[in-house]
ZAKE-878974 format. One line per 3 residues: for each residue x, y, z of N, C-alpha, C. Coordinates in Angstrom, 1 decimal, decimal comma. Last residue first. Layout:
N
X Y Z X Y Z X Y Z  ...
! end
This chain:
163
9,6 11,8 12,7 9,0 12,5 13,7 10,0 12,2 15,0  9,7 13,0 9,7 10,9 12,1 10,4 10,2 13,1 11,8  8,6 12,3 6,5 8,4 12,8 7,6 9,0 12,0 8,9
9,8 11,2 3,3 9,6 10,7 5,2 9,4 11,5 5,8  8,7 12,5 0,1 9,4 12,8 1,6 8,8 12,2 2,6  8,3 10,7 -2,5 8,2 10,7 -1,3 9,1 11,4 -0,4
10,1 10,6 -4,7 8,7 11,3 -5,0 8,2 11,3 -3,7  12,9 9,7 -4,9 13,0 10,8 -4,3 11,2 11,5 -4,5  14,5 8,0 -6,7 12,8 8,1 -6,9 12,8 9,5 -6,5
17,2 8,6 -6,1 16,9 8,4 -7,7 15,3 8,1 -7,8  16,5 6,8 -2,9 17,4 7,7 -3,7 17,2 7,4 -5,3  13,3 6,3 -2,3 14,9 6,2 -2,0 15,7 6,9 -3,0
10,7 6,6 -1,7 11,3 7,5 -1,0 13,2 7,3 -1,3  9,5 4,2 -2,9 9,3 5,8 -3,5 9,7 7,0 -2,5  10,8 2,2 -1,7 11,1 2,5 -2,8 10,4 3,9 -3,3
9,5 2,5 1,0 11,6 2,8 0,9 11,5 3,0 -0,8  7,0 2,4 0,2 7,6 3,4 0,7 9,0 3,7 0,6  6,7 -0,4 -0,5 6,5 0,9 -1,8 6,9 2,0 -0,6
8,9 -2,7 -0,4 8,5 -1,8 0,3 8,2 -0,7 -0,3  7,9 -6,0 -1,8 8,5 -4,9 -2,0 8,2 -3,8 -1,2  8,4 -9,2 -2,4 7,9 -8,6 -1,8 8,7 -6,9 -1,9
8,5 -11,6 -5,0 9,4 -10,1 -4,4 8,6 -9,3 -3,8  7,5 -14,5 -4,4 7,3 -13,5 -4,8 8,2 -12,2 -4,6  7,2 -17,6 -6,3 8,3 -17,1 -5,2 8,0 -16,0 -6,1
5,5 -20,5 -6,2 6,2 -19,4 -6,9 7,1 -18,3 -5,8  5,0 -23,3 -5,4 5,8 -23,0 -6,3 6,5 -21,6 -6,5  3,8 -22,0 -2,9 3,9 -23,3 -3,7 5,1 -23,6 -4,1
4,9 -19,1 -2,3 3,1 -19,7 -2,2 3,2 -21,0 -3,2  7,6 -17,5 -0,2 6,8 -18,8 -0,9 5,7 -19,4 -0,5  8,6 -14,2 -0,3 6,9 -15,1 -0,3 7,1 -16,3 -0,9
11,2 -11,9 0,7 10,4 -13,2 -0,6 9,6 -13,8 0,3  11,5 -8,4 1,4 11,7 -10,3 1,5 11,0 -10,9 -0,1  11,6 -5,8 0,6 11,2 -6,6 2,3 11,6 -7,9 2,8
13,5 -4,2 -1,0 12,6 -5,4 -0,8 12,7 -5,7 0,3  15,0 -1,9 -0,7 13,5 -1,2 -1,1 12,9 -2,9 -1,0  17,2 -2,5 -0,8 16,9 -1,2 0,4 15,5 -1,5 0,6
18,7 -3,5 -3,1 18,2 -4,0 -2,4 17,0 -3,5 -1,4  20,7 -2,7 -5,2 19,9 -1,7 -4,4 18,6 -2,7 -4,1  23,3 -4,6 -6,1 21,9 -4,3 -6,4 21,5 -3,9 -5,4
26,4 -4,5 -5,3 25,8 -4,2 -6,7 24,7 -3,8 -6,9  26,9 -4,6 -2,5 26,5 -3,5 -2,9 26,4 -3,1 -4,1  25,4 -7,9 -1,5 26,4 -7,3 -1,5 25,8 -5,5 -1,8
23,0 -9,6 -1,6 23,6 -9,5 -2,9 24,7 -8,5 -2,9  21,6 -11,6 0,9 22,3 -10,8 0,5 23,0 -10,9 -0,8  17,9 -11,8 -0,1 19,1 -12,8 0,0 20,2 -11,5 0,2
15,6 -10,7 2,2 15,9 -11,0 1,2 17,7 -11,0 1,2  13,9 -13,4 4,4 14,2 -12,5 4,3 15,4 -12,1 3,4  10,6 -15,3 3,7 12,0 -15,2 3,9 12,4 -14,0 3,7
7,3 -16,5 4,6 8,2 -15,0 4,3 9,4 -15,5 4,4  5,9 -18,6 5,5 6,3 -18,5 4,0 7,2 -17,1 3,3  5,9 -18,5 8,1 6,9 -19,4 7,7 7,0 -19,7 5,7
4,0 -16,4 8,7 5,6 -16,0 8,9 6,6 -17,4 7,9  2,0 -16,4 5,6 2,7 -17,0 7,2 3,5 -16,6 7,1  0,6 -13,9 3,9 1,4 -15,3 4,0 1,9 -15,0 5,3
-2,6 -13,8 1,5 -2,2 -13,7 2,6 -0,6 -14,7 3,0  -2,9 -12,5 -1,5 -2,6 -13,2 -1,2 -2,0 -13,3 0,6  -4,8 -11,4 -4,0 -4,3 -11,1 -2,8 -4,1 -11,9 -2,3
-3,3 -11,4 -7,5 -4,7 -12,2 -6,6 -4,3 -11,3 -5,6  -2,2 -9,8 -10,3 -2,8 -11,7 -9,9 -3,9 -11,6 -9,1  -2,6 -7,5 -12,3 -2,7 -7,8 -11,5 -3,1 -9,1 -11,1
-0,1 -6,8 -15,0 -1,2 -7,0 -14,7 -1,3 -7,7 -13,0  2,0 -4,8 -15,6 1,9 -5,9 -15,9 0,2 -6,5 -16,0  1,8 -1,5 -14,0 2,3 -2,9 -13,9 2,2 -3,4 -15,2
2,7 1,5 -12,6 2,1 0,9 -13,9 2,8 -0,3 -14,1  1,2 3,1 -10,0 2,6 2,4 -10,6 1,8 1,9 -12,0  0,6 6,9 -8,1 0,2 5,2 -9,4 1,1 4,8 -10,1
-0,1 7,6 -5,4 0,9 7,7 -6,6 0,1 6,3 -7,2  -0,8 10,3 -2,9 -1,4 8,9 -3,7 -0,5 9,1 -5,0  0,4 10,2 0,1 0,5 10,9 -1,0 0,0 9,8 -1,7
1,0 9,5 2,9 -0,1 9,9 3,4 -0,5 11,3 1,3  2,6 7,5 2,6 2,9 8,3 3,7 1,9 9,6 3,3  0,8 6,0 -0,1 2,3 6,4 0,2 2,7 7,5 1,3
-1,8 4,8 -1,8 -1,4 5,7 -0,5 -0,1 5,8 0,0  -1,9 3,4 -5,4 -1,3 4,2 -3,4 -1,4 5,2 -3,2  -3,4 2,4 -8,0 -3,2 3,6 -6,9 -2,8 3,5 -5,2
-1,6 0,9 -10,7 -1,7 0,8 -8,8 -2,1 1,7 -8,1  -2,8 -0,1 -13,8 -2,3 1,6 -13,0 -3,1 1,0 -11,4  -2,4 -2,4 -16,0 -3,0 -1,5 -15,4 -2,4 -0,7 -14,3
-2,5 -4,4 -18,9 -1,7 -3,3 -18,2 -2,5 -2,8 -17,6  -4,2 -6,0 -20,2 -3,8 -6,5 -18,8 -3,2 -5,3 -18,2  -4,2 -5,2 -23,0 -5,1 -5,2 -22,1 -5,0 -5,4 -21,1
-0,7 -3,5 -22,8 -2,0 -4,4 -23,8 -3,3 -4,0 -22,6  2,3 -2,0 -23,6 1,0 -1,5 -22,6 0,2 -2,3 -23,6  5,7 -2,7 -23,0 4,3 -2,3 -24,1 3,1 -2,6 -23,0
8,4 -2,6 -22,8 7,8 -1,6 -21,8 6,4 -1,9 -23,0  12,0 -4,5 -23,0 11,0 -3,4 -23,6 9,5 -3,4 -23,1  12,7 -5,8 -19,5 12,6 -5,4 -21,4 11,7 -4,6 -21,4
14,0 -3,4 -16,5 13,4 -4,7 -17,3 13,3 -4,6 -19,1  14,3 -1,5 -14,7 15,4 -1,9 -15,9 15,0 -3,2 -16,6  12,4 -0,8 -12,8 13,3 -1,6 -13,0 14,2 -2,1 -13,8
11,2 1,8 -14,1 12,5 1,9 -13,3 12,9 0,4 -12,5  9,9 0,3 -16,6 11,0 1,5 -16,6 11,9 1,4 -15,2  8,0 -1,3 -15,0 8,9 -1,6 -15,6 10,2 -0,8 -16,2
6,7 0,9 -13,2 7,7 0,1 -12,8 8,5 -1,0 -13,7  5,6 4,4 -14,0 6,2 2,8 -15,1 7,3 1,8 -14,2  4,1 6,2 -12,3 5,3 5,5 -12,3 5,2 4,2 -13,0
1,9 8,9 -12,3 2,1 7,6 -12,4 3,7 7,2 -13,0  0,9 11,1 -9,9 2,0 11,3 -9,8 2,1 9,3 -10,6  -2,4 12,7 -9,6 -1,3 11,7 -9,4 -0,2 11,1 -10,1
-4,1 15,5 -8,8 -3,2 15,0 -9,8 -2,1 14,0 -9,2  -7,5 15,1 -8,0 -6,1 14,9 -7,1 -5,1 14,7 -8,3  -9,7 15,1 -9,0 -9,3 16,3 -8,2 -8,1 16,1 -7,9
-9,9 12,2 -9,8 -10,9 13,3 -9,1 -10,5 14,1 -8,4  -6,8 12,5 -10,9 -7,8 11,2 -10,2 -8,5 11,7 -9,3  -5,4 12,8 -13,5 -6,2 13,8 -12,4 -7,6 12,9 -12,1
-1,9 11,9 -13,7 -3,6 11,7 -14,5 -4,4 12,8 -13,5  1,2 12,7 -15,3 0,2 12,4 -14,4 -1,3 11,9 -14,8  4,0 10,4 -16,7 3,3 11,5 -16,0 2,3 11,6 -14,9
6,0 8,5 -15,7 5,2 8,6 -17,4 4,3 9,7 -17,4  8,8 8,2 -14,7 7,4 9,0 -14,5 6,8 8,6 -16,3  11,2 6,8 -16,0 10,1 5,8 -15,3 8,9 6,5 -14,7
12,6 9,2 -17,2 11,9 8,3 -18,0 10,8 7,2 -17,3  12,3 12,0 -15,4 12,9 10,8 -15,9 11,6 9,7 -16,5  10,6 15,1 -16,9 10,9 14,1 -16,3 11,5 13,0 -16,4
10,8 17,0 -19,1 12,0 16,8 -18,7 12,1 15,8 -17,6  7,4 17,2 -19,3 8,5 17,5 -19,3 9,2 17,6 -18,8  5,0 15,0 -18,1 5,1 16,2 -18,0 6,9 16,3 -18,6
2,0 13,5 -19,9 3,1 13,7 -20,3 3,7 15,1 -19,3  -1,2 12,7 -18,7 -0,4 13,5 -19,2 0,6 13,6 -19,0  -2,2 9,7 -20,0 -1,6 10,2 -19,2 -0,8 11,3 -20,0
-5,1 7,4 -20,5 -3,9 8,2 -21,0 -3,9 9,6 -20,0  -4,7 4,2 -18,7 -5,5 5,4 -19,8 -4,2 6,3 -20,1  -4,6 1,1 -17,8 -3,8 2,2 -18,1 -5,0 3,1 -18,9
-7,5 0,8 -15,5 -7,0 0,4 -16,5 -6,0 1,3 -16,6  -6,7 0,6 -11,8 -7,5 0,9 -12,5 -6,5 0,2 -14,5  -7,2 0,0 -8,5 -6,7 -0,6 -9,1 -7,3 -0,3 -10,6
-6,6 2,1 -5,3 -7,5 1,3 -5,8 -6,4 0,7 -7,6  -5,0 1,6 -2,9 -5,8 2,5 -3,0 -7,1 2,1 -3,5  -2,6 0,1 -0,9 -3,5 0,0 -2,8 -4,8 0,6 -2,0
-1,9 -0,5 1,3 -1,2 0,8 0,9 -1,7 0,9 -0,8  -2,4 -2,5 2,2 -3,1 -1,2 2,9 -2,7 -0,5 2,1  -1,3 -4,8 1,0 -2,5 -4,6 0,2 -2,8 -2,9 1,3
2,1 -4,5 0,5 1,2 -4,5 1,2 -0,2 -3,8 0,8  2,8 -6,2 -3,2 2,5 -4,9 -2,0 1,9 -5,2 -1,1  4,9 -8,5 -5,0 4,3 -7,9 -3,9 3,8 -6,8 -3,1
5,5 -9,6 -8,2 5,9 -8,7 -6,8 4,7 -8,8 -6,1  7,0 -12,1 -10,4 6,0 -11,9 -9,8 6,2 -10,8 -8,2  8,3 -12,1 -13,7 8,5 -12,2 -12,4 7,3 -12,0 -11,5
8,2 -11,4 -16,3 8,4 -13,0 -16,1 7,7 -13,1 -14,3  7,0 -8,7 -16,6 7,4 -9,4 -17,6 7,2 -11,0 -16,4  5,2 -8,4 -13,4 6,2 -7,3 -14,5 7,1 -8,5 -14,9
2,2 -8,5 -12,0 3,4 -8,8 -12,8 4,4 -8,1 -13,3  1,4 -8,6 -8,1 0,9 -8,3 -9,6 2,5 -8,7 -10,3  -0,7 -9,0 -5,4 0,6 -9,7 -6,4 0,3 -8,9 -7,6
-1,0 -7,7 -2,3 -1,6 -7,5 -3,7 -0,3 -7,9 -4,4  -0,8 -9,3 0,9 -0,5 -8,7 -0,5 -1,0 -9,1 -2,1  -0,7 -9,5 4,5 -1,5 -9,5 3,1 -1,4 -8,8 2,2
-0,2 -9,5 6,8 0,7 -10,0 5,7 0,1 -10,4 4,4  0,0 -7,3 8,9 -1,2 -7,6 8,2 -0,3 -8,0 6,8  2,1 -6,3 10,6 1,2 -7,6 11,3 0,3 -8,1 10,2
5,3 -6,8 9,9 4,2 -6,2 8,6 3,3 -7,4 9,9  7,2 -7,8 12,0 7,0 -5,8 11,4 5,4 -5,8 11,0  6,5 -10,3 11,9 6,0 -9,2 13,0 5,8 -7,7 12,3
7,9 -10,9 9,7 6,5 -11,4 9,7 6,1 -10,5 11,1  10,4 -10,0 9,9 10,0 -9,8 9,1 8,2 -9,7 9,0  11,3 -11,5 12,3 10,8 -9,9 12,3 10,1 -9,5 11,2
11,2 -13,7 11,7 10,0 -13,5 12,5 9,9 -11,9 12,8  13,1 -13,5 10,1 12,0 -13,7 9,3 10,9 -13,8 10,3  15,5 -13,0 11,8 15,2 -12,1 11,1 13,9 -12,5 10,4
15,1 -15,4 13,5 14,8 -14,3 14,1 14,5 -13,3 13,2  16,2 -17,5 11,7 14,5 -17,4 11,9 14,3 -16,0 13,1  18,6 -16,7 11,5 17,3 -16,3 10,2 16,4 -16,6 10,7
19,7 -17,2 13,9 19,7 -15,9 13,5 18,7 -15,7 12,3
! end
């Protein structure tokens, strides 16, 4: 039964290539289709009464995008912006948003037999939104679904179009 669910896992996604980047200790994952492009933090306009993990917007040639502090809405430590911090542009069901990382590692391609599928943790941790883990050696990555996560409950910046 787990190597069925991790050959699903490695079927679903046929193009298992991901952009790693950081937040504090840990190391995540996106599917690289869905990075847009990859830029420095700048300064961002501030919009009111938003939750705290929007930091606001920017106006990315014409297009006001929608940036998100994933360390904020992970619940991680305290949140400081250096030279490494930079801004994820996605494509998100067909809407471009920007995360705000840590810094960005590599792209990294992985085998089915380096995907696992992610651990059960019961209904303490909102899980919904990780795809799996990546082992590349040593490190072990949080693969993440930027869609279930910018469409799930308490993001809510994505509507699914339900065809």
């Amino acid at each position: 039964m787990l190597q069925e669910r991790i050959a699903s896992l490695a079927d679903s996604h046929l193009n298992n290539e991901f952009l790693t980047f950081c937040l504090g200790k840990e190391e995540y994952g996106i599917e690289i289709l869905k990075v847009q492009e990859i830029r420095g933090y700048d300064a961002i306009t501030q919009i009111a009464n938003a939750p705290d993990f929007i930091k606001g917007v920017v106006n990315l040639r014409g297009i006001i995008v929608p940036i998100i502090d994933m360390r904020i809405k992970f619940k991680l430590s305290d949140v400081t912006y250096d030279q490494f911090t930079v801004v994820i542009i996605l494509n998100v069901f067909g809407r471009v948003v920007g995360v705000v990382v840590d810094g960005v590692s590599d792209v990294i391609t992985l085998e089915a037999e380096q995907m696992r599928p992610t651990p059960g943790l019961g209904s303490v941790i909102d899980t919904d939104y990780i795809m799996g883990l990546g082992a590349v050696g040593e490190r072990m990555l949080i693969l993440i679904d930027i869609e279930k996560l910018m469409s799930s409950s308490g993001m809510e910046l994505i509507e699914q179009s339900i065809d």
